[in-house]
PDB file of N, CA, C and O in Angstrom, chain B, residues numbered from 101:
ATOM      1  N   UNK B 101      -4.865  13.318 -19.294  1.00  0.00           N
ATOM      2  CA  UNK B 101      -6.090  12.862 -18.660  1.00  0.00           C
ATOM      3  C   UNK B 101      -6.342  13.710 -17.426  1.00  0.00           C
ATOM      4  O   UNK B 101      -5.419  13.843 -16.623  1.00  0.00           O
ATOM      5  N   UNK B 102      -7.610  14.343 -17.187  1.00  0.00           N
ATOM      6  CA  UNK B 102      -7.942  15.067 -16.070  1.00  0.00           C
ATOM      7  C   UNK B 102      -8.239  14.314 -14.852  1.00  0.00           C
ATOM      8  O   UNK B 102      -9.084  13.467 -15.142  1.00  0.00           O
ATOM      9  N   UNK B 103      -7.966  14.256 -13.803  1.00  0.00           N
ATOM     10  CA  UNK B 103      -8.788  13.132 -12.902  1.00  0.00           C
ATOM     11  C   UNK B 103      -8.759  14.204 -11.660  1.00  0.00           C
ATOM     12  O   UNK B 103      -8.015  15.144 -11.380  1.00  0.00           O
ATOM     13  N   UNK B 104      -9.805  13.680 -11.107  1.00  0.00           N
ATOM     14  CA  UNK B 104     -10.595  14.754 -10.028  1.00  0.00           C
ATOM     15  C   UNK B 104     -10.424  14.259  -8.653  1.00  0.00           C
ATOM     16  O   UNK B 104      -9.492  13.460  -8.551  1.00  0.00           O
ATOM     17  N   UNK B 105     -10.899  14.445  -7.847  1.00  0.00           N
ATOM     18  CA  UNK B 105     -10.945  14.210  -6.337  1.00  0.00           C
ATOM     19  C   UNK B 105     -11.835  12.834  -6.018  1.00  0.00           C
ATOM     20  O   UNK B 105     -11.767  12.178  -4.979  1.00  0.00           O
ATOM     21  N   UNK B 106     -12.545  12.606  -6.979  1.00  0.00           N
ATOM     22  CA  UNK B 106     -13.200  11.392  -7.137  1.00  0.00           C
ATOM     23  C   UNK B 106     -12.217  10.171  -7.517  1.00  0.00           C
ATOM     24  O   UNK B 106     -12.105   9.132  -6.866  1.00  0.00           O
ATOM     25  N   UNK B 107     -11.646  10.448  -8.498  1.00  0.00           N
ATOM     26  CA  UNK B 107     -10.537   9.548  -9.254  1.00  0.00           C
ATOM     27  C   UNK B 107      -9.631   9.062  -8.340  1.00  0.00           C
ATOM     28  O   UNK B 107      -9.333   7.868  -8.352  1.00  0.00           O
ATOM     29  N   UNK B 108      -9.001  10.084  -7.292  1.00  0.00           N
ATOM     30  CA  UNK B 108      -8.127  10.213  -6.700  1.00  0.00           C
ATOM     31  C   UNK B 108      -8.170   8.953  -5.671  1.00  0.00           C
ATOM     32  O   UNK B 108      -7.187   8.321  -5.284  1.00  0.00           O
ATOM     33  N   UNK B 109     -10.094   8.635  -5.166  1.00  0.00           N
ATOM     34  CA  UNK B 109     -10.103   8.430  -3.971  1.00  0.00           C
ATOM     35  C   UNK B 109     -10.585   7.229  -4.776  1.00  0.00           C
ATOM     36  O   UNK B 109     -11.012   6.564  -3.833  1.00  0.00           O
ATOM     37  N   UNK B 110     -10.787   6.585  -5.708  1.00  0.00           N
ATOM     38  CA  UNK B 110     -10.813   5.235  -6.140  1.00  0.00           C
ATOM     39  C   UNK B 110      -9.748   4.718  -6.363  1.00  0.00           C
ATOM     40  O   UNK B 110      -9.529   3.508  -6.407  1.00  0.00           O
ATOM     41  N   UNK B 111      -8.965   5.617  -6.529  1.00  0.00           N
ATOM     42  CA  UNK B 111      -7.180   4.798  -6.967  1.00  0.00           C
ATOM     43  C   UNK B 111      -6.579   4.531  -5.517  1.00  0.00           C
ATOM     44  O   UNK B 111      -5.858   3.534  -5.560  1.00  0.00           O
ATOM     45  N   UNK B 112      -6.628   4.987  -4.493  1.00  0.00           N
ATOM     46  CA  UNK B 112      -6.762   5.519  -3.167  1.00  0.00           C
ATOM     47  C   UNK B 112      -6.811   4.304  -2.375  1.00  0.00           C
ATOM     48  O   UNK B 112      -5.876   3.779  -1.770  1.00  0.00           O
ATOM     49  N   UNK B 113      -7.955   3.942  -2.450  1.00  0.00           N
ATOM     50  CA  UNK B 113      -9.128   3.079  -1.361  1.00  0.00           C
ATOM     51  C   UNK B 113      -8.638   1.213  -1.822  1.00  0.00           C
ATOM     52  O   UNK B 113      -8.731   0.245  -1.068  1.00  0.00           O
ATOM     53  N   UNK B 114      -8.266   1.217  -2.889  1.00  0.00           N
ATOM     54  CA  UNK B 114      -7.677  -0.091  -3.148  1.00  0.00           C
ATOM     55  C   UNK B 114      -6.352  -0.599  -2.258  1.00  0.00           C
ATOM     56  O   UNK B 114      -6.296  -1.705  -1.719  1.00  0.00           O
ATOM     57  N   UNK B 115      -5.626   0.098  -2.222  1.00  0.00           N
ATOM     58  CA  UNK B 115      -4.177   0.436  -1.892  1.00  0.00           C
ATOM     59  C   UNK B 115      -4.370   1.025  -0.349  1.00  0.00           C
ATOM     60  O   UNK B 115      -3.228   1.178   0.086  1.00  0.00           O
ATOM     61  N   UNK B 116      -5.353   1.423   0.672  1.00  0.00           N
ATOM     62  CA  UNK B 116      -5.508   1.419   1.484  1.00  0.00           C
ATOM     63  C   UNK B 116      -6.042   0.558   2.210  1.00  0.00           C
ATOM     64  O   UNK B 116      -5.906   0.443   3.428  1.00  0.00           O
ATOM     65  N   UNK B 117      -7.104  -0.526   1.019  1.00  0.00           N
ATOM     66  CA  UNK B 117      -7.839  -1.699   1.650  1.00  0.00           C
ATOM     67  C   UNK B 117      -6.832  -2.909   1.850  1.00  0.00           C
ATOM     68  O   UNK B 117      -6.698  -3.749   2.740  1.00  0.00           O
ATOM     69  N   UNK B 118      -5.986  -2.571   0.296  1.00  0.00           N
ATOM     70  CA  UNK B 118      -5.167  -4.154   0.902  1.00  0.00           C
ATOM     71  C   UNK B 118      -3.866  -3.889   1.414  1.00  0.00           C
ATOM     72  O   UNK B 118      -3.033  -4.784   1.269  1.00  0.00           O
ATOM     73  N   UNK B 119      -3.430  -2.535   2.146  1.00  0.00           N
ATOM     74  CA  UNK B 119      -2.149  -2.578   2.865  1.00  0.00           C
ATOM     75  C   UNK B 119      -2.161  -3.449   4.265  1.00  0.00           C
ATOM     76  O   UNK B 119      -1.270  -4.167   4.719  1.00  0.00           O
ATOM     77  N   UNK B 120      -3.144  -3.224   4.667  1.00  0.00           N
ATOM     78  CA  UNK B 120      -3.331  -3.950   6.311  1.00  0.00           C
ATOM     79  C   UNK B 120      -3.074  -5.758   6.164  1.00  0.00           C
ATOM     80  O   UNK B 120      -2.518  -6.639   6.820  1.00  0.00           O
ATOM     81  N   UNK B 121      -3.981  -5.624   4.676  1.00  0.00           N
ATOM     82  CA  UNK B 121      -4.411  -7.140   4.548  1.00  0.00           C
ATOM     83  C   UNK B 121      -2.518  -8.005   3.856  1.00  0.00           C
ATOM     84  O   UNK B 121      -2.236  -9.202   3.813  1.00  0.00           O
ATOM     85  N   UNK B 122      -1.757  -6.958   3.498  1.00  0.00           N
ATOM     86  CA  UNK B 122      -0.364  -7.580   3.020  1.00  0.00           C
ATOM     87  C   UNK B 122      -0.012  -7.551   4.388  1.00  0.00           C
ATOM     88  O   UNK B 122      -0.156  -8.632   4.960  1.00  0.00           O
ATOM     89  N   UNK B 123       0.531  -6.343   5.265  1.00  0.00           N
ATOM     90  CA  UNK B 123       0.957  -6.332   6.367  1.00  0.00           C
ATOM     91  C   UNK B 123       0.725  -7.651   7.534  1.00  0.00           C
ATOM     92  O   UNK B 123       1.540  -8.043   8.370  1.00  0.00           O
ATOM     93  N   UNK B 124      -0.631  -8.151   7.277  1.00  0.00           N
ATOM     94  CA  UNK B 124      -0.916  -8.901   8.144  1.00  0.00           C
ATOM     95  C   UNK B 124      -0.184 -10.311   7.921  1.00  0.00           C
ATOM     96  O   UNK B 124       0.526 -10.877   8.753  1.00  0.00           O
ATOM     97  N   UNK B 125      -0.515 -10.790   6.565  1.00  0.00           N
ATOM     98  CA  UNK B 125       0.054 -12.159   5.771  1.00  0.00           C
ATOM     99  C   UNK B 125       1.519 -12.365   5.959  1.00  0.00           C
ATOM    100  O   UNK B 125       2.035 -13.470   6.126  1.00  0.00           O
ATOM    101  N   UNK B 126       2.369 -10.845   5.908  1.00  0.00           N
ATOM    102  CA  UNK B 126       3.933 -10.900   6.087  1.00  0.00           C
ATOM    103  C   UNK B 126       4.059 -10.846   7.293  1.00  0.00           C
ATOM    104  O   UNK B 126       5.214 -11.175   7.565  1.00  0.00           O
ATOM    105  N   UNK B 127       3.206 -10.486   8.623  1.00  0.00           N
ATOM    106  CA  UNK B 127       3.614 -11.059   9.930  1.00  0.00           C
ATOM    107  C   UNK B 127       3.258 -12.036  10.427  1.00  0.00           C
ATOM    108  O   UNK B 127       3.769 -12.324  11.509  1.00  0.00           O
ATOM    109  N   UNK B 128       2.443 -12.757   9.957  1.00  0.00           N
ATOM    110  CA  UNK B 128       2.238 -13.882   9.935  1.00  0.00           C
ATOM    111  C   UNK B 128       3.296 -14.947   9.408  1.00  0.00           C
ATOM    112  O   UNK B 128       3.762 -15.914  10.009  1.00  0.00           O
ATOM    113  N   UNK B 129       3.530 -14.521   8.185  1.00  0.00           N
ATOM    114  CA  UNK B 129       4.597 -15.654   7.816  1.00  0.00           C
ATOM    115  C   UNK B 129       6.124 -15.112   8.837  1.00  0.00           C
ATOM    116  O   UNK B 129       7.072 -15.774   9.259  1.00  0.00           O
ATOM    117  N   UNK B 130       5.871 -13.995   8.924  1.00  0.00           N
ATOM    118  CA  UNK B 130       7.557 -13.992   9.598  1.00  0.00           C
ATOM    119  C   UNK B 130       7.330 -14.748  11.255  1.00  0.00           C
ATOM    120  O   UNK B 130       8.117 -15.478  11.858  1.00  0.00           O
ATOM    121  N   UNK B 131       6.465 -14.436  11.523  1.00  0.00           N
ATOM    122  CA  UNK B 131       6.211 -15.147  12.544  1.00  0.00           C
ATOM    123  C   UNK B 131       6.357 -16.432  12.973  1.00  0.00           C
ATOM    124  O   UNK B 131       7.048 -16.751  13.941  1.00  0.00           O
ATOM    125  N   UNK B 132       5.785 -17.118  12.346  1.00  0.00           N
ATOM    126  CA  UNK B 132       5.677 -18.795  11.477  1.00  0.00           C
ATOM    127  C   UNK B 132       7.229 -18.901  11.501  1.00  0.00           C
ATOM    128  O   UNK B 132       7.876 -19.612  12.271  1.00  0.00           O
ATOM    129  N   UNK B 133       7.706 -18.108  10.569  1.00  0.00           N
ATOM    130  CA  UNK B 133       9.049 -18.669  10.627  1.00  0.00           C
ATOM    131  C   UNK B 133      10.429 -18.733  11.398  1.00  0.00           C
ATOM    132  O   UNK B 133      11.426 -19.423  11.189  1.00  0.00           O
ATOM    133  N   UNK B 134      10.108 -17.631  12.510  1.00  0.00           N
ATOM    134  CA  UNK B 134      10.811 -17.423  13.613  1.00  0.00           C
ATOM    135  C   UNK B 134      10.274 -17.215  14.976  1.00  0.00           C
ATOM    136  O   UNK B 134      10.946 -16.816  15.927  1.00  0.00           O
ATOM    137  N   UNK B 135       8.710 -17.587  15.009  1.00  0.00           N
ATOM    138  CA  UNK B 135       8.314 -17.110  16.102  1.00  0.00           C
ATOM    139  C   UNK B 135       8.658 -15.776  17.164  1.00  0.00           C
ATOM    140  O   UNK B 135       8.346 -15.775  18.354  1.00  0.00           O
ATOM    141  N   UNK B 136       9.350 -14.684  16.476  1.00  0.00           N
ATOM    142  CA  UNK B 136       9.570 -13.815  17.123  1.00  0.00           C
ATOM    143  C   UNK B 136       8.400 -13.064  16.931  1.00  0.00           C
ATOM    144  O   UNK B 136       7.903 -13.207  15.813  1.00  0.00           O
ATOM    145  N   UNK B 137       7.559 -11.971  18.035  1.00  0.00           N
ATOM    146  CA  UNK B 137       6.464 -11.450  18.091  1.00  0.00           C
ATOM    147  C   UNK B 137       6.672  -9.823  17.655  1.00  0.00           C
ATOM    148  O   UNK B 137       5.854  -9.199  16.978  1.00  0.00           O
ATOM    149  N   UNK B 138       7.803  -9.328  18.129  1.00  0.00           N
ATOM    150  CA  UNK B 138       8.343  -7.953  17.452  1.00  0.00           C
ATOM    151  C   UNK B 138       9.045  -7.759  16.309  1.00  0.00           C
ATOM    152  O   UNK B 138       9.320  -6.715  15.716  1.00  0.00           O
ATOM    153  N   UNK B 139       9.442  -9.510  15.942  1.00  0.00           N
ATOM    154  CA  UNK B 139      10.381  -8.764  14.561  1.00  0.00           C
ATOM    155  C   UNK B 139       8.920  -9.463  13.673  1.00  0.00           C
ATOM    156  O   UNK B 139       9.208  -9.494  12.477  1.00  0.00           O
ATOM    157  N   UNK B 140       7.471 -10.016  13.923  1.00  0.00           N
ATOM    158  CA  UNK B 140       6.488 -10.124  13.060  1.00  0.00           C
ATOM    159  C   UNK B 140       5.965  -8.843  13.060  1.00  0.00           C
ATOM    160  O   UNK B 140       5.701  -8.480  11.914  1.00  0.00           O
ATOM    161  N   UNK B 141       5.736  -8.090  13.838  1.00  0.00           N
ATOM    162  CA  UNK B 141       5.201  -6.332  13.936  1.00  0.00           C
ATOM    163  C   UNK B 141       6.078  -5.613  12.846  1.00  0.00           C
ATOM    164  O   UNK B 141       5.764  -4.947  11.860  1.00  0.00           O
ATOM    165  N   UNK B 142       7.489  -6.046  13.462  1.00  0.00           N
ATOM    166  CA  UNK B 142       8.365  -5.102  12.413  1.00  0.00           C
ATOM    167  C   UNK B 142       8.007  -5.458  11.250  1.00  0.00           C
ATOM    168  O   UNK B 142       7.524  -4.537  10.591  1.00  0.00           O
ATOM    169  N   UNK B 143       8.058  -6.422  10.758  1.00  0.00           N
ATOM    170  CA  UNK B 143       7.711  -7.183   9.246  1.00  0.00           C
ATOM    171  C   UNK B 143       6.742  -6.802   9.049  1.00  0.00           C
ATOM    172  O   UNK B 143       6.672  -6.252   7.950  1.00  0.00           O
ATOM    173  N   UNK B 144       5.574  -6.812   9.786  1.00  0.00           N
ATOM    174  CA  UNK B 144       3.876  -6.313   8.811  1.00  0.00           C
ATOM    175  C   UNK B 144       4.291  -5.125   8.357  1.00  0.00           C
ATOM    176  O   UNK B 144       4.306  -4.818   7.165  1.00  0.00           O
ATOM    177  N   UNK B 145       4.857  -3.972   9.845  1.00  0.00           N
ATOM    178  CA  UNK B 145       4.509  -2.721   9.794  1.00  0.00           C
ATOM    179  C   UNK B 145       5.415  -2.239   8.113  1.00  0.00           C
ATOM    180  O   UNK B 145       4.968  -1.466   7.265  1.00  0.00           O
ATOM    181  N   UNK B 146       6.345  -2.764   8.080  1.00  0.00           N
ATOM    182  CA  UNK B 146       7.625  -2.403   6.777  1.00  0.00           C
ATOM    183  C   UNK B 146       6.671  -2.787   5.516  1.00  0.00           C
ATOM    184  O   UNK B 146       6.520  -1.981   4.598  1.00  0.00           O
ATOM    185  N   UNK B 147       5.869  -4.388   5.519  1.00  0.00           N
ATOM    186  CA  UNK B 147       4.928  -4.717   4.503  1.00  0.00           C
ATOM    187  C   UNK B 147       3.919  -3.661   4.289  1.00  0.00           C
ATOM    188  O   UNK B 147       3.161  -3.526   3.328  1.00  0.00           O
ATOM    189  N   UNK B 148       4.005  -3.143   5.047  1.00  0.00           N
ATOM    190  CA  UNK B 148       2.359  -1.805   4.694  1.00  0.00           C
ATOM    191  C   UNK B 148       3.121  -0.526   3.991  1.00  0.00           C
ATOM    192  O   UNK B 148       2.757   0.116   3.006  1.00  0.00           O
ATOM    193  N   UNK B 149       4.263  -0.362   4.786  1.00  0.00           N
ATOM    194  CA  UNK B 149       4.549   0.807   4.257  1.00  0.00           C
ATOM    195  C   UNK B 149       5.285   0.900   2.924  1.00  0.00           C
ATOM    196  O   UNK B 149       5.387   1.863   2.165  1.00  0.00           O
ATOM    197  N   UNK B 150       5.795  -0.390   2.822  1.00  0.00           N
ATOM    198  CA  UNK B 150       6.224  -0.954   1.695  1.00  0.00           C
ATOM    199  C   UNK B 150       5.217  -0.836   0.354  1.00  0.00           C
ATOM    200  O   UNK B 150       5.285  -0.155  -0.668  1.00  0.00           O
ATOM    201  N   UNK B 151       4.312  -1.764   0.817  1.00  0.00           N
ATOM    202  CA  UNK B 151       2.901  -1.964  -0.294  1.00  0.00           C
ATOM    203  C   UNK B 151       2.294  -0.388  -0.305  1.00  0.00           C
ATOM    204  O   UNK B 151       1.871  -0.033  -1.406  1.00  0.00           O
ATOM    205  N   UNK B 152       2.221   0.377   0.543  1.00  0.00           N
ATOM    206  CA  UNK B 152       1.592   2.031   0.199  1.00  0.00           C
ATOM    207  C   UNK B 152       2.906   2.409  -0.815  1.00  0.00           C
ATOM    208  O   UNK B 152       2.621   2.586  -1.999  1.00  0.00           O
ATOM    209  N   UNK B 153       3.959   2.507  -0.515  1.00  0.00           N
ATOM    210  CA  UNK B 153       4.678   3.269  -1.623  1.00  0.00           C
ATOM    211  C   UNK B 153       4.666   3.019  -2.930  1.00  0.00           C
ATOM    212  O   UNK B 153       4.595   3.710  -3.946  1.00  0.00           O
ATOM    213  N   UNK B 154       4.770   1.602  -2.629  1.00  0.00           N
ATOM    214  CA  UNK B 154       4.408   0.894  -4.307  1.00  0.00           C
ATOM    215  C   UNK B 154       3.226   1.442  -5.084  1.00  0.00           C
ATOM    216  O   UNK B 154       3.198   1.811  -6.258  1.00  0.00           O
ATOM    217  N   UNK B 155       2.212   1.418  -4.138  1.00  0.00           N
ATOM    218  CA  UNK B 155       0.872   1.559  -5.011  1.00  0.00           C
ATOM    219  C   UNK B 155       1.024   2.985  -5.463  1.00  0.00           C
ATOM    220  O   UNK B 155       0.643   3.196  -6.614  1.00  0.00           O
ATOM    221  N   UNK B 156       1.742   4.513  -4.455  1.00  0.00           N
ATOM    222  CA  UNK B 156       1.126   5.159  -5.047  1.00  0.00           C
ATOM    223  C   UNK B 156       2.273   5.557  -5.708  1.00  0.00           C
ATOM    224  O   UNK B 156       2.481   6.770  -5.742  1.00  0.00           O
ATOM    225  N   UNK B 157       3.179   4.710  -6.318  1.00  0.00           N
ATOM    226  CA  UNK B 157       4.324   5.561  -7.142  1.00  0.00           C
ATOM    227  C   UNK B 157       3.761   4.605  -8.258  1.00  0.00           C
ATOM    228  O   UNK B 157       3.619   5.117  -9.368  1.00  0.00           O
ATOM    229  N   UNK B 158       3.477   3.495  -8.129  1.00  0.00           N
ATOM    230  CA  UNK B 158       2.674   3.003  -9.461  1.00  0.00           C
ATOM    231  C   UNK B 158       1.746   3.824 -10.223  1.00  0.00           C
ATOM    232  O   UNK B 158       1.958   4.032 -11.418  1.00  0.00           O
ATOM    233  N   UNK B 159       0.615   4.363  -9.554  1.00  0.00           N
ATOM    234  CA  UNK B 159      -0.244   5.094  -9.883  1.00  0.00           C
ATOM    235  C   UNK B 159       0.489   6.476 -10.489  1.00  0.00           C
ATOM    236  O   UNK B 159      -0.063   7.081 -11.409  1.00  0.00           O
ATOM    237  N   UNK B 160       1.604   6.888  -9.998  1.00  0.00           N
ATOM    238  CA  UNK B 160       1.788   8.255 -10.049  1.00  0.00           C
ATOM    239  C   UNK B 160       2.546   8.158 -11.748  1.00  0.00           C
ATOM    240  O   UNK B 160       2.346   8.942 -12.676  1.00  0.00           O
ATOM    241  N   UNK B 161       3.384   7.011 -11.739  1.00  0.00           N
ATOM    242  CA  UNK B 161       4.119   6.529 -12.952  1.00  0.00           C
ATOM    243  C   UNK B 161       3.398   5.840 -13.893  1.00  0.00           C
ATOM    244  O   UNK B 161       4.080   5.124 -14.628  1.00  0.00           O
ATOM    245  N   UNK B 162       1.592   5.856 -14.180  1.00  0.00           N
ATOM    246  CA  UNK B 162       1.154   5.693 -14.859  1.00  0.00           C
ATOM    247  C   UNK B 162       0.037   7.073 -14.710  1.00  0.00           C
ATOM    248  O   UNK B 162      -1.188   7.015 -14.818  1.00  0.00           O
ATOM    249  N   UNK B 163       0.641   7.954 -14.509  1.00  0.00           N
ATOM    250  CA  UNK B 163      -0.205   9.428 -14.909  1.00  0.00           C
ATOM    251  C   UNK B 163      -1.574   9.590 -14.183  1.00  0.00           C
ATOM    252  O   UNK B 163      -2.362  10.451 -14.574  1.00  0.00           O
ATOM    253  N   UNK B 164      -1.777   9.030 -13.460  1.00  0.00           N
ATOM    254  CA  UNK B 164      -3.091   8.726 -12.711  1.00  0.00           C
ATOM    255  C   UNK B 164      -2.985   9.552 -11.678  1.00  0.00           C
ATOM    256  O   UNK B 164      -4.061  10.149 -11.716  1.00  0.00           O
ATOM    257  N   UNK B 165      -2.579   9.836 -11.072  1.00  0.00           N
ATOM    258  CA  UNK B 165      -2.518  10.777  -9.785  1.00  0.00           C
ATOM    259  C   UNK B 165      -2.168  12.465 -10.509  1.00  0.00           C
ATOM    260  O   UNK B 165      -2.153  13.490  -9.827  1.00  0.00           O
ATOM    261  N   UNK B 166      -1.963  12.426 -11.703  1.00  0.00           N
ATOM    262  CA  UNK B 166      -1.811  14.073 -12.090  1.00  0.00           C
ATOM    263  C   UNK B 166      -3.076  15.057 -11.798  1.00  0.00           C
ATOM    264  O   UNK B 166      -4.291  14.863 -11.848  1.00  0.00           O
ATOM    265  N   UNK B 167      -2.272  16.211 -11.466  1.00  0.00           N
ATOM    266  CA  UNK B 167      -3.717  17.080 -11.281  1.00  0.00           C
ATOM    267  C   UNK B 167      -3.682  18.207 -12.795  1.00  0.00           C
ATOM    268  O   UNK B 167      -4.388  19.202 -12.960  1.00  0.00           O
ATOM    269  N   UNK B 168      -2.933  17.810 -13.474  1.00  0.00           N
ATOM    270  CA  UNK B 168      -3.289  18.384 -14.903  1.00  0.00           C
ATOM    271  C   UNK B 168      -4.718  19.403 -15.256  1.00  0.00           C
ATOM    272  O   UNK B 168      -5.828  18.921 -15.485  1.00  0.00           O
ATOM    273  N   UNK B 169      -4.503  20.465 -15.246  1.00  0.00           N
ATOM    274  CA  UNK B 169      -5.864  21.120 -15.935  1.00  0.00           C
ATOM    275  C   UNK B 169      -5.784  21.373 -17.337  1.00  0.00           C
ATOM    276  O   UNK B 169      -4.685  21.836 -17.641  1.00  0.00           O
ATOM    277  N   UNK B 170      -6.709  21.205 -18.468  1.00  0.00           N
ATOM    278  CA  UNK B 170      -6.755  21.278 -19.427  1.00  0.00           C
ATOM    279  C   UNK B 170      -7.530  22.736 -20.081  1.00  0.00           C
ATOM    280  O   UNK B 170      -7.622  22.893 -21.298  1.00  0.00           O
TER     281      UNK B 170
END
């Protein structure tokens, strides 16, 4: 499958929209559950970077991110 710079930035923009929005929910709950204010930062910030790797090794392990020319 060929996918272009267009493709790229729809597979992209999902996985950029909802990293903030996981990050936020997991410092929130860590928060909630220990009231500590830096280890809820630590927790979002790990949830984002967490949820970005996922998405784009998902994508990459379903052939979607190839730059294949045909």
């Amino acid at each position: 499958m060929r996918s272009g710079l267009s493709t790229h930035i729809l597979l992209a923009t999902p996985a950029t929209a909802l990293s903030p929005l996981v990050a936020v929910i997991a410092g929130v709950l860590s928060w909630a559950a220990d009231g500590s204010v830096p280890r809820a930062v630590l927790c979002g910030g790990g949830a984002l970077v967490a949820w970005m790797a996922l998405s784009v090794s998902l994508c990459s392990a379903l052939g979607l991110l190839d730059r294949s020319v045909r």
